[in-house]
N, C-alpha and C positions, 0 to 999 in steps of 0.2 A: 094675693097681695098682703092678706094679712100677717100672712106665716113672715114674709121679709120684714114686716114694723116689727115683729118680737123677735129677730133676728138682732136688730139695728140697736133698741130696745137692752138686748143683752149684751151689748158689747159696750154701750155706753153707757151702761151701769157701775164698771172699770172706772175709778177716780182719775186716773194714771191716760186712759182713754180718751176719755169725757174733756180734757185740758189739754189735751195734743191735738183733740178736733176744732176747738174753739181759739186758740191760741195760736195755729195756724192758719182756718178759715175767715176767722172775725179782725184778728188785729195783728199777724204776720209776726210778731215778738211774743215772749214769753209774757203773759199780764196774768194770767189764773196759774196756781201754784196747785198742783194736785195734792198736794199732806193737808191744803187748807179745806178741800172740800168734804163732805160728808153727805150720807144719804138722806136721802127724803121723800115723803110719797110719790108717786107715780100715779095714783090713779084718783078720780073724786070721784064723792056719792051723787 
């Protein structure tokens, strides 16, 4: 199970990705602009 979250993990790392899965499942229009997002942590201490 593990190995499939760092699959998921890595594809949603993709700016471009990450706003076609949200902007589809969450609010069905385009609301998140992928040029707007940028990375940020992933993990805490």
């Amino acid at each position: 199970m593990a190995k499939k979250d760092l699959g998921i993990k890595k594809v949603e790392d993709y700016n471009e990705v990450f706003a076609d899965i949200y902007n589809t499942l969450l609010f069905q229009k385009n609301v998140i602009d992928s040029q707007c997002l940028r990375s940020g942590a992933t993990e805490s201490v």
